[in-house]
Each structure stands twice: as C-alpha cells, then as structure tokens.
N, C-alpha and C positions, 0 to 999 in steps of 0.2 A: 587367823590370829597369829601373832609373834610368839615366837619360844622362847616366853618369859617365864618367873618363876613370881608368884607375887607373895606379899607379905602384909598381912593388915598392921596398921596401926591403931591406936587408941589416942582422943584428947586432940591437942594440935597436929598440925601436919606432917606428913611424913619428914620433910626438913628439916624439923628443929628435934626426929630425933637421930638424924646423921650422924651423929658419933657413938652412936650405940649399934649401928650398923657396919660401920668400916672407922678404922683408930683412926685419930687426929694424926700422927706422926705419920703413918701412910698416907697418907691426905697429902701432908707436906712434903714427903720425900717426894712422890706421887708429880706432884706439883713443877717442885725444881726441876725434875727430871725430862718434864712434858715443855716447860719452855726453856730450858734451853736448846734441848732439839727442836722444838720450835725455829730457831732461829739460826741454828746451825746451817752450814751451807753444804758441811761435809753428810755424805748419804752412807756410806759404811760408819761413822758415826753415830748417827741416829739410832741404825739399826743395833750397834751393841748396843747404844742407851737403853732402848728396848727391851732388846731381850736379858740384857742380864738385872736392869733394876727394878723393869715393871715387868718382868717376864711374860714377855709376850711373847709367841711363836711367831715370827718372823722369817717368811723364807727367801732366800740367796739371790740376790741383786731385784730385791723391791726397793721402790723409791718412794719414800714419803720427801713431796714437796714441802716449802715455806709455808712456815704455819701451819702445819695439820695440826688440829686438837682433839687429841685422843683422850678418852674417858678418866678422870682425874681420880675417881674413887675405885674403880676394880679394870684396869688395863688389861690384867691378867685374862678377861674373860675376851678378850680380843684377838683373831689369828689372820693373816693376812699370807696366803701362798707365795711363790716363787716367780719373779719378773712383775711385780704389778706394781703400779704407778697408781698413788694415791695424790689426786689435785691439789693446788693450792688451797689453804685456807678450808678444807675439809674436815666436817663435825665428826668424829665414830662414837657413839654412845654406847654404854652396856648398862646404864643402868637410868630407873624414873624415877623420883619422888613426886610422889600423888599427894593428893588431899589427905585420903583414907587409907593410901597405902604405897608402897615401893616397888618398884619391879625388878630383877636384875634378869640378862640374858646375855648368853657367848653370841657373838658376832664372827661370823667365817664368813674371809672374805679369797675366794679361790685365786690360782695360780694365773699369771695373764690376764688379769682385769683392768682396766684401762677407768679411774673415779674423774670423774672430772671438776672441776673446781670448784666450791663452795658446796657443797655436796653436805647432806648431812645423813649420815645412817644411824637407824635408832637399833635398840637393842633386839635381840634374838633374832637376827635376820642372818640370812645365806647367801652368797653373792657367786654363783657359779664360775666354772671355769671361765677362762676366755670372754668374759661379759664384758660390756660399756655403757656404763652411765655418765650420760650426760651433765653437765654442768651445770649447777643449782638444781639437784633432783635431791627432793627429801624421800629417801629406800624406806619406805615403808611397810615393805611385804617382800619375800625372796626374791631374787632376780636368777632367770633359770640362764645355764651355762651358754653363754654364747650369743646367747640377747643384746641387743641396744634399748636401753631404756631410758625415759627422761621425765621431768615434768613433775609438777605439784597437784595434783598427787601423781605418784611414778605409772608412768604404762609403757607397755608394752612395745615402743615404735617397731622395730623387725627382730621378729625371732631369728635364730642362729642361722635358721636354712635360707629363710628374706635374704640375709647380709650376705651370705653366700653366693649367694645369685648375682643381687648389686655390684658385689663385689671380684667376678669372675675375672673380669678381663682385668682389671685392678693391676698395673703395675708389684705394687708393692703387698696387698692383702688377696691379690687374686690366686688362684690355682695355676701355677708353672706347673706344665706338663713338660 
C-alpha cells in the first residue's frame, strides 16, 4: 500500500468537499503558478516558481520538461532530488478524492532519476536514487533506486544490478575503468 494518510467523509463525495480541505485562494495561486511554468521554456525558472510559491523541495539542475502537471492542491507534499529530468507532459499527484474519502501522500522523487514522458505518479510513492521510468508508466508502488521500470501496471523491467550488466560496455552509462 501507498504512504497515504486518508481522511473519511460524510454525505457527497469527497470533491464537493475540497474547500474545506485545502483554501480556494491556494487552489488558485497553486494554479497560476503550475501553468505558467507549464509553458515556460526557461528551467531555472520553473524551479524558483517552485520552490519559492508552491514550496517544493527542488534540488540543483532538475529539469521539469513542457507541461509537467504537478499536484494543484498540496505541491508542497512533493520533493524531487538533484539532476533529475521529469518528461514531458508528466502527472505527479499527492493527493485523491474518493467517494467516501481523500487521500493525501509526500511523493519523493530521488536524485538522478530519469521520468519519462506522460508518466503519471500517484501519491505517497518513492522513486529511488538513480531510477528510470519509462514513458507512459502509471508509479503505482515505490520504484527501488536504480531500477528501470515501465508499464500499466509498473514492473519491474531490470533491477539496478540487470542494467548494470546491460550496461557495462556502454559507451556512455558503462563502467570506465
């Protein structure tokens, strides 16, 4: 299970009661702030956007591509380490509205991680060091540091030591001796 925190409701669905969860005006700062970097081209941009309005921990030359859509109600529960490249058009979510109920979870997403595009990660998931996710994988459960993972639902394709191996003679990702 995900490292959520959940929250019952009563009556209608947890949706209609969203502003009793997180302020409308956060909502909307929240908002502006998410698309216009959105559509920014500039990436040291982005990242102040980030961290100084949606305070997110954002570490020193990560690249959120066009159009990442990061969690619009609670950003803050989002951390993303040092050199990692988030895909195009990439979901991060930290939080659900259920039927019966809400979820919220931190999403950490480690340093050197490689998302690849259309990607969507739900809440309270972990994404290790050095990891790669493949393109159009919904992260449904942690991804352990140094993994390739892909797919609907996500598995496992080669653990860290696999890619290692694959990877030895590797020009560019192999082991120079």
């Amino acid at each position: 299970m995900r490292r959520t925190t959940r929250y019952k409701v009563d009556g209608a669905n947890s949706l209609w009661h969203v502003y009793k969860t997180v302020p409308f005006l956060k909502v909307v700062k929240n908002f502006v702030v998410i698309q216009l970097a959105r559509y920014t081209p500039f990436l040291g941009m982005k990242n102040w956007l980030y961290r100084n309005f949606l305070k997110m921990n954002i570490g020193n030359e990560t690249s959120f591509a066009l159009m990442v859509m990061l969690d619009v109600m609670f950003p803050e529960k989002i951390s993303v380490g040092r050199n990692t490249v988030i895909g195009y058009n990439t979901t991060i979510l930290a939080h659900e509205y259920l039927i019966k109920e809400y979820r919220l979870g931190e999403v950490e997403i480690g340093s050197e991680v490689m998302i690849g595009a259309n990607t969507t990660i739900l809440p309270g998931i972990k994404i290790g060091d050095g990891a790669i996710v493949s393109a159009g994988t919904l992260v449904h459960k942690d991804v352990p540091a140094g993994a390739f993972v892909g797919g609907n639902p996500m598995k496992v394709i080669y653990t860290k030591e696999e890619l290692a191996e694959r990877w030895k003679d590797d020009e560019i990702y192999g082991n120079k001796e």
